[in-house]
Structure formats: C-alpha cells, structure tokens
C-alpha positions, 0 to 999 in steps of 0.5 A: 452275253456274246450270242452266235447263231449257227444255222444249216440250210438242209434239204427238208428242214432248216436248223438253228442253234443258238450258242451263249459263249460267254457260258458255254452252253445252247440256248435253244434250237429250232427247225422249219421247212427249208423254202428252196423252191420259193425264197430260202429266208422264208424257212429261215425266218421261221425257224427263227420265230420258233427259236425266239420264242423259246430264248426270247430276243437275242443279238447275235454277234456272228451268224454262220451257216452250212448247206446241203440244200438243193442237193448239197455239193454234187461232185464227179472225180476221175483217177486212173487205177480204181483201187488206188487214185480213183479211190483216193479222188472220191475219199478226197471229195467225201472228205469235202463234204460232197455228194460224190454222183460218179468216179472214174477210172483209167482214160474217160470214153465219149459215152462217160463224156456224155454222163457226166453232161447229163448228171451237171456235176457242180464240179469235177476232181481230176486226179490220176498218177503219183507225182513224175508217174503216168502222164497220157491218162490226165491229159487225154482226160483234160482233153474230154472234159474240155470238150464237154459243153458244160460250166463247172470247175475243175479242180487238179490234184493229179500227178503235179509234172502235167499240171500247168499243161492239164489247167492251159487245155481245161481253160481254154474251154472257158472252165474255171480250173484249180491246180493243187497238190497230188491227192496221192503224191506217192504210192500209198500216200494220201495228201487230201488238204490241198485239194479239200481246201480248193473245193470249199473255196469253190464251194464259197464263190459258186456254188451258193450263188449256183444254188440260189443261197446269194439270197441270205447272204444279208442275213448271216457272216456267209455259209462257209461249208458243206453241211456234211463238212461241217459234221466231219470237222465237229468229229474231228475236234470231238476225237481229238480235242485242242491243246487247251480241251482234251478230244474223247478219242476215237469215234464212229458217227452215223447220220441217218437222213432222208435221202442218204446214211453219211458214216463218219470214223475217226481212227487209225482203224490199225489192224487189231488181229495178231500178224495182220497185213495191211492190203490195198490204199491206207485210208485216212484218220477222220473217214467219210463215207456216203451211202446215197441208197440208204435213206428214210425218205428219198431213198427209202423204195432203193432201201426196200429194194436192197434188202427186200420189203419182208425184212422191213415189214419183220423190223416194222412188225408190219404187213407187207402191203401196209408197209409199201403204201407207206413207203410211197407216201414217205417219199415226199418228207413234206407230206407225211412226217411221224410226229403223231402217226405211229405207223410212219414211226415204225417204219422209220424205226426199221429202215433207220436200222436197216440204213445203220447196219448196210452203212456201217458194213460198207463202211468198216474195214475187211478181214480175210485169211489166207493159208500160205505156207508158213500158215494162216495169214489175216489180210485187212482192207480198210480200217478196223473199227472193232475197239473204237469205244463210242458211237454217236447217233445223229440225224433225225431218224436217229434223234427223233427214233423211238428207239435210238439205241436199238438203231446204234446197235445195228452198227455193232460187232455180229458175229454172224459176219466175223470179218466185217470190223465193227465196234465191238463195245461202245457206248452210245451217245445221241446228238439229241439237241442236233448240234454237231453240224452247229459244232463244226461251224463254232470251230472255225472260231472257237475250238475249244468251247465247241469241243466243251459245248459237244461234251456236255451235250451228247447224251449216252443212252443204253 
C-alpha cells in the first residue's frame, strides 16, 4: 500500500487525511488545535495520534501540507483604474490564495504609504497599465514603495515597457522584487498565471519561514501552497476533470469558517438572458472571492453588525441578549466550541446561513435593463451563475451544520433579488470528510486519482 499524508495547517484547527493510493480510497482524517503561539508540531503530532488511532500505524510515502495559519498569505495590490487593473490585481492575488488586506488605485499617496506600513502586508502585487500603456502611475508607485521602510516583496505585473526601471527603483531599497507578465496584457484580457506562479514561489521561500512553519519542514515534503489555493486547485480539477478522469462541470463551492466565508465559481458564468451585454472586466473561469467580514468566530461581531442582531436572533430562533453574550464568547473558537452545547449550534446554524447568502450575493454576477431606443437592454456585470448544476459545501460551519443543506440554499436563486444571478437548481454536495484542501495538494502529483477520490467522497444532501 503506498500511503500519503496531506495536511493543512489552519488557523484553529490542524487536519490530516490520510490517502491509500493503491485503492484510491481515504483511510481516515483528523483534526487537533493548531499550536502556532507555541510549537506547530505539537498540533500536528496530535492530530496524528487521533489519526493512527483510527488507521492504526502507516508509512507515509509522501507528506504534503498547505497553511492559513497565522493569518494565511496577507497581501496588498495597486493597479491604476478600479474597475479594470486594480481589479484585475486583487482577482489575480485571490486566485493566489491570498488574503487580500488592501487594493489601490491610481498614484499611492503618503497617507496609503503610511498603511500599507502599519497593516505589514507579506507582500505587495503592483500592476497598473496595459502593455505599451500608462507608465507615470507604476513608477511614481515603485517610488513610494521603495520609500516605505518595511521588508516585503514585490511582485511586478504591470505594464511590461517600465518593468526592469520599476524592479532597479524597488531593489535598490533593499525589497526582494519579481518582474512578470502583465496581469492584464490588453484591454479586457486577463493573464493571471505568470503572476500566481511568482507568488507561490514567495510564498515557498519566505513566507513559511516568515510564519515560523520552518519548524515541520522534518516532518513533511514541505508546504506547498496556501491553504485557500489548495481548494481553488481541487475545484478546478473536480470541474473539469483530466484527460483520463472526466471533471462534473461547473461548480460553486462556499467555504464557511471562522474568520472569512471564501466562494469559489467554476464557470464561464456567460450571459444566460436573451441579448444580454457583457459590461466591465471579463472575470476568469475558476473565480475566488473572500469576504473577510463573514466569519462564525473571528468575524462574527462584524457579521452581526452587517445584517443586524434581530436577524440573527430570528435565524438562531434566539432572544437577542442571549444571542450577543454568545457571540462575544465565539470570538475565541478555542474556547467554546459546539460539539455538546445546542446554543452555540444554533447560533452557528444562523450565521452560516447569513455568511452563505451575503457571500454568494457578492460573489454572483449582476443583471440591470437599460431602456435605449430600440428598447430593453440587459447589461450583466460579473459572472452568471444561474445554470451552475452543483453547489458544494465546505468548512466546518458547514460540515458540522445541523442543517448543511439549509445553509446551501441560502446561495440559491431568490426571487425576492431577481438581478443578483445565483444557481437556479443545483444539487448539494458536502465535503463531509473535509477532504478538498487534501485534493488540491493529491493534485500536484496525481490528478486523476485526486479527481476520482473527490467523486466518491462528496456526499449529495437534500
């Protein structure tokens, strides 16, 4: 039996699956608290012991592992005009797997200067222009970070005719600088590999060291990705298979956690409605979106606040000032979590659903009609999702939900919001094992089994 072990190094909790390859089949999975404020073997050796104790002792061939402990890949991106390359700069960053903290736009002023000091992003995207367009904007920008007395590196992906002159005014400050291809080469075009490709690269050489991670590098093969990158390259080999493994087509996947609510789309997302008009950026096929205020933990006062605690206490069927003390008990996961109290279950219950719906809202392409006239015109911004055929469900709010098909349907269709294009009518599938970030990593080795393992395994609920 040729064993691999695939583990993901999270901010609450770290998870291990284990993986027969010869059968093509999970042997088990486990999870213990992530030690990242002590030594983060100690979590690891733990989720371990739980996993041995339900496959008993197994040599692992390979060991792979993805983070988004200590607060992930945090990232900060520049582009010129806000709907076009700074856009394009933050898509390209998500797609990464980062955690996106700021995007700007136009020329950075001494006050952005001063925040991008304060919030220490591990990294900067600096993009602006088309290729042979606007030049002023990306060196006045190489200038300002230059100036700004902080060690992170830079990855260039603007416009490729002031490159080499942007990477010679970036490391002479000392800053690790990458020059790469143009996030958006032409008007309208997206190119985000080059730029994706250079940030994992950074993520591999500094960042783990950066994060204190250099500390199971005896333990496993390495980490090779962000953990949210490790989901989005799951998805993308689930959607559309390999040439031996047919892929199920296109998919939405919502992943629920404590601090954010990550929404991932695999699709064209190509208007659907009669006549109408693609407006704005074309965004990509696999699409990734990170809402850092929808969380069940971390971010559940910010969650409350967006939609109001009587909403909540309605969903939670709950009275409001039982609801609140909760919610400042949730905001340290370590403490209280809802394995045997049926409050916390309930309030999780609720503010999985509410995260879901505002997720998938923003996440989910436009419609609007515009009377010109010849008549009605539709114009759609973003991606239509409305005949994506499955939604899967991930996360532990999700999994571990009371209820995970009622937090799925909260990224449905409402008819009550005609122009926001949701999935019409999908099936629901949960990731109940918790295996798509194991999937993403199986990936970079074997594809095919990976795409097989993540077919057997997602569980379609009703």
């Amino acid at each position: 039996m040729e064993g691999i072990l695939l583990i993901d190094f999270g901010s609450t909790y770290t998870k291990v699956t284990a993986v027969d390859i010869d059968n093509e089949s999970i042997m088990g999975t486990a999870k213990a608290l992530t030690t990242v404020e002590t030594d983060i073997s100690e979590g690891l050796e733990n989720a371990l012991k739980i996993l041995q104790s339900k496959t008993g002792k197994v040599e692992y061939n390979i060991k792979l592992a993805c983070s988004s402990a200590a607060g992930g890949l945090r990232m900060t991106a520049s582009g010129l005009v806000p709907e076009l390359t700074s856009k394009a700069a933050k898509m390209a960053a998500l797609s990464a797997g980062a955690k996106v903290i700021k995007v700007y736009s136009y020329e950075l002023t001494l006050e952005d200067a001063e925040e991008i000091y304060s919030t220490k992003p591990d990294l900067f995207l600096l993009t602006g222009g088309t290729d042979g367009g606007n030049k002023k904007v990306l060196l006045h920008n190489a200038k300002v970070l230059a100036g700004i007395d902080l060690d992170f590196p830079v990855v260039m992906a603007g416009n490729k005719s002031v490159g080499l002159e942007v990477a010679g005014i970036i490391f002479e400050s000392g800053k690790e600088v990458t020059v790469c291809s143009n996030v958006m080469p032409e008007f309208n075009e997206l190119n985000f590999d080059p730029a994706r490709n250079a940030i994992r690269n950074i993520f591999l050489r500094r960042i783990i060291k950066a994060k204190g991670l250099t500390r199971i590098q005896s333990l496993v093969e390495g980490i090779i990705m962000p953990t949210p990158k490790a989901v989005l390259n799951a998805a993308q080999y689930l959607s559309a298979g390999t040439k031996k493994e047919k892929g199920i087509g296109d998919i939405l996947i919502v992943d629920v956690g404590g601090a954010t609510t990550d929404v991932h789309s695999l699709s064209k997302g190509e208007p659907s409605i009669k006549g109408a008009i693609l407006k704005g950026l074309r965004e990509p096929f696999a699409k990734r979106t990170v809402e850092g205020d929808l969380g069940v933990r971390y971010s559940a006062p910010s969650l409350v606040e967006a939609v109001g605690v009587e909403t909540v206490s309605e969903k939670a069927k709950m009275d409001t000032s039982r609801l609140e003390k909760y919610i400042e008990l949730i905001k340290n996961p370590a403490q209280l979590l809802p394995d045997k109290n049926q409050d916390i279950k309930d309030i999780d219950y609720a503010l999985a659903c509410i995260a879901v719906k505002i997720a998938v809202k923003r996440h989910a392409g436009k419609i609007e009609s515009r009377w010109t006239p010849a008549g009605v015109t539709f114009l759609q911004t973003g991606k239509d999702l409305t005949t994506i055929s499955k939604i899967i469900g991930t996360g532990g709010p999700v999994i571990n939900s009371k209820n995970a098909a009622g937090v799925l349907k909260e990224a449905v269709f409402d008819n009550g919001e005609p122009m926001c294009l949701k999935p019409k009518e999908p099936e629901f599938l949960l990731d109940e094992k918790y295996i798509l970030y194991a999937m993403g990593l199986l990936c970079e080795f074997y594809p095919d089994t990976a795409v097989r393992i993540m077919k057997k395994n997602l569980k379609s609920i009703v």
